[in-house]
VOPAGU-2260 file (C-alpha; in pm, 1 decimal, decimal comma):
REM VOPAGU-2260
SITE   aa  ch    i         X         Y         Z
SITE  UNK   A    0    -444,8   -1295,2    -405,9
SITE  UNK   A    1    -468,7   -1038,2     -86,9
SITE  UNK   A    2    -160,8    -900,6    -218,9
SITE  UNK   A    3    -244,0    -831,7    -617,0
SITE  UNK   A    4    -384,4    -469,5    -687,5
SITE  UNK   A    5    -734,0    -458,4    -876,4
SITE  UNK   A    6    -564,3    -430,3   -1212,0
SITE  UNK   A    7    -331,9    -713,3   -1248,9
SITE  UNK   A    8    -577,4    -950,7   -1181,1
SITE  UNK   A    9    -757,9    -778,6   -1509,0
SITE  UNK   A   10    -383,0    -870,6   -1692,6
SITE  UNK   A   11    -290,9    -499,2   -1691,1
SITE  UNK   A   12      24,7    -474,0   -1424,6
SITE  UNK   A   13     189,0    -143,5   -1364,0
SITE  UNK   A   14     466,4      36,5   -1156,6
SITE  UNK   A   15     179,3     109,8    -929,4
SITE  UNK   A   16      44,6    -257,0    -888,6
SITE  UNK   A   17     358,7    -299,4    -712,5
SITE  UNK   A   18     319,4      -5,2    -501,1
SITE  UNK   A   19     -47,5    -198,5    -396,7
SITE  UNK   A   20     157,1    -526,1    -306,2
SITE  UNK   A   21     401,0    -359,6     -88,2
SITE  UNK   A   22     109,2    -125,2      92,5
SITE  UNK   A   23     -35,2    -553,6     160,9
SITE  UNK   A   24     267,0    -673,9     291,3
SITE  UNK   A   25     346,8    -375,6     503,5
SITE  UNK   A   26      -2,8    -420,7     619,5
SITE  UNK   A   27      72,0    -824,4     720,7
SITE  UNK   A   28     422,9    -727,5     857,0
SITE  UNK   A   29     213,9    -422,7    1120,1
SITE  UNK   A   30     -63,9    -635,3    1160,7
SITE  UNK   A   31      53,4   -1020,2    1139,7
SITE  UNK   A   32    -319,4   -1064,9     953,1
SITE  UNK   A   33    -366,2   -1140,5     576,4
SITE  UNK   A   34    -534,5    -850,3     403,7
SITE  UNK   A   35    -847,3    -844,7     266,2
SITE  UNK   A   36    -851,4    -863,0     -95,9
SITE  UNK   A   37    -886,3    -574,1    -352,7
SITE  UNK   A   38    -978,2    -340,4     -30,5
SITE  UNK   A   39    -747,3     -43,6     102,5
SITE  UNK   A   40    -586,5    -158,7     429,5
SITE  UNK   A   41    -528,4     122,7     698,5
SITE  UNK   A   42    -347,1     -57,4    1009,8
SITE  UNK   A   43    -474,5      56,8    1333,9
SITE  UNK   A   44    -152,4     -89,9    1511,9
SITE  UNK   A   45      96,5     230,3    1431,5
SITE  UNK   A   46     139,1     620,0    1407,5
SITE  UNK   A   47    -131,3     788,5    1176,9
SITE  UNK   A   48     154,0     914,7     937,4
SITE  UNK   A   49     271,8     528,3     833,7
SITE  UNK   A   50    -111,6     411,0     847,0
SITE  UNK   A   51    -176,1     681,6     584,8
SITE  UNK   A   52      65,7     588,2     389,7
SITE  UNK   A   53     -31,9     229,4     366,0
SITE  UNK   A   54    -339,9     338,2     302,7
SITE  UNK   A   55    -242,1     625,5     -23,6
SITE  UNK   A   56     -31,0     260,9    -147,6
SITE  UNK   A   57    -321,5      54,7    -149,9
SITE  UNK   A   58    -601,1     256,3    -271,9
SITE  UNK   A   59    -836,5      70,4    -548,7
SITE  UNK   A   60    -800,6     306,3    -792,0
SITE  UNK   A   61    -438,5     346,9    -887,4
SITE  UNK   A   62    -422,8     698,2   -1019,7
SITE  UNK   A   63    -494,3     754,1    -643,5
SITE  UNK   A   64    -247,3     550,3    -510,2
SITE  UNK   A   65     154,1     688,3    -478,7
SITE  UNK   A   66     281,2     677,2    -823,3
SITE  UNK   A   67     640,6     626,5    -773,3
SITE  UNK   A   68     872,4     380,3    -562,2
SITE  UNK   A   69    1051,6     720,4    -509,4
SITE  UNK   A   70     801,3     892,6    -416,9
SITE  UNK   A   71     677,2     586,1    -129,9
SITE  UNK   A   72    1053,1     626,2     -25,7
SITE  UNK   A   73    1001,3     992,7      36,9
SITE  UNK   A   74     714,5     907,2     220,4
SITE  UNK   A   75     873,6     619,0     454,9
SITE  UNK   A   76    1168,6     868,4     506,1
SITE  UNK   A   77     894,9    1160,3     633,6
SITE  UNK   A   78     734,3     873,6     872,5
SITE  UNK   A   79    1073,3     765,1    1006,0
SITE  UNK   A   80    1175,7    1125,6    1125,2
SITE  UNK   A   81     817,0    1216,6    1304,0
């Protein structure tokens, strides 16, 4: 359950419940720790660009989180060129 956003477990899944899970497991991957459920994860293992970006992707609300797998692309693609 450290990986499911707020809003699936209330049965309501969207585009950006997946963008929560993959903020987690970039989190575990960086950090080799489990996150902690429903809480926004900020590794403090890595550049502040990627951290912020795991952050935006697992923010509780998810009108604040990135909207868009395209959009978290984008973002990665930024991160990999500082």
């Amino acid at each position: 359950q450290s990986y499911i956003a707020p809003e699936q477990l209330q049965g309501r899944a969207c585009p950006q419940s997946d963008i929560y899970a993959f903020g987690a497991t970039a989190y575990f991957v960086l950090t080799g720790k489990e996150p902690l459920p429903l809480s926004e994860m900020a590794p403090d293992n890595c550049c502040d660009e990627l951290r912020n970006v795991i952050s935006e992707c697992t923010r509780f609300e998810k009108e604040k989180r990135i909207q868009t797998a395209s959009d978290l692309f984008d973002r990665l693609l930024s991160v990999r060129r500082v």
